[in-house]
C-alpha positions as CSV (number, residue, x, y, z in Angstrom):
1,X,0.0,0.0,0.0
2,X,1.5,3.3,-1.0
3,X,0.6,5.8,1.6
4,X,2.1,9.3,3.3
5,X,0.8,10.6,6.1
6,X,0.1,14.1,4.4
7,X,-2.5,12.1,2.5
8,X,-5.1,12.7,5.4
9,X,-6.4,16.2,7.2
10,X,-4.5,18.1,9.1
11,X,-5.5,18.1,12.9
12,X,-6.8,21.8,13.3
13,X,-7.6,22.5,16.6
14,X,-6.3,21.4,20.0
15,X,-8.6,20.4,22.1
16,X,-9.7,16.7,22.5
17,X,-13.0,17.1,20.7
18,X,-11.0,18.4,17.9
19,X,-8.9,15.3,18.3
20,X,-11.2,12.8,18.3
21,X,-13.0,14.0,15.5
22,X,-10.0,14.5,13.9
23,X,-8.8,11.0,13.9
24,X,-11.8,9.7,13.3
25,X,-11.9,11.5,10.3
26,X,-8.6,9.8,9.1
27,X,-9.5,6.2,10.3
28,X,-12.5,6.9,7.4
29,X,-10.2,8.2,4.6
30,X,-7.9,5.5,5.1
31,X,-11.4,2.6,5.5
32,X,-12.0,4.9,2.0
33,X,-9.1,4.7,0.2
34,X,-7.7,1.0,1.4
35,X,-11.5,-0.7,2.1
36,X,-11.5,-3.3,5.1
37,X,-8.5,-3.0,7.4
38,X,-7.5,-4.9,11.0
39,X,-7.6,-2.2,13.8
40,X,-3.3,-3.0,13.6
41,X,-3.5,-2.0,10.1
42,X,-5.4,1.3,10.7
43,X,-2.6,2.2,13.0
44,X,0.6,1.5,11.2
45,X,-1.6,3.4,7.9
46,X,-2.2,6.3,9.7
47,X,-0.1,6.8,12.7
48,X,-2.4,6.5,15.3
49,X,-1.9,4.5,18.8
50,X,-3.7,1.5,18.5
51,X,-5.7,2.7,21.9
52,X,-6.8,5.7,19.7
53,X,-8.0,3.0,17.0
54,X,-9.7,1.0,19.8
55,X,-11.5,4.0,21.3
56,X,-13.0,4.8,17.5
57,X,-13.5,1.1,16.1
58,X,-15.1,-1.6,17.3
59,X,-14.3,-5.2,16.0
60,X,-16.7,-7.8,14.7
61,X,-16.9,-11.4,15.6
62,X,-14.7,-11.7,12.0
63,X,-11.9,-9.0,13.1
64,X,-12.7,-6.6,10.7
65,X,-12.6,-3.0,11.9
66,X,-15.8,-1.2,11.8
67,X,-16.7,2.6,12.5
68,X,-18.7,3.3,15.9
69,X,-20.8,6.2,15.2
């Protein structure tokens, strides 16, 4: 997978609000752009802690990461 961290938006704000929103906004582009990934996946594509991928994904009975809304 060819991928640069630039790829995704810019965290704007510094709050955690603007945090969370903010990575959850990446964990969609890169669900967008790559289609089904493990929660480990999600964080070595887009940098974030694999907490911060558990506290925005849940995991099916399968593995596969899916969005909590």
């Amino acid at each position: 997978m060819n991928f640069n961290r630039q790829d995704f938006a810019p965290l704007t704000a510094n709050t955690p609000v603007a945090a969370r929103l903010h990575n959850r906004r990446v964990i969609v582009q890169a669900l967008r752009r790559f289609g089904s990934l493990s929660r480990a996946e999600l964080a070595r594509l887009t940098g974030l802690s694999p907490h911060a991928i558990a506290n925005i994904v849940g995991k099916t009975h399968t593995g596969i990461a899916y969005l909590t809304l």
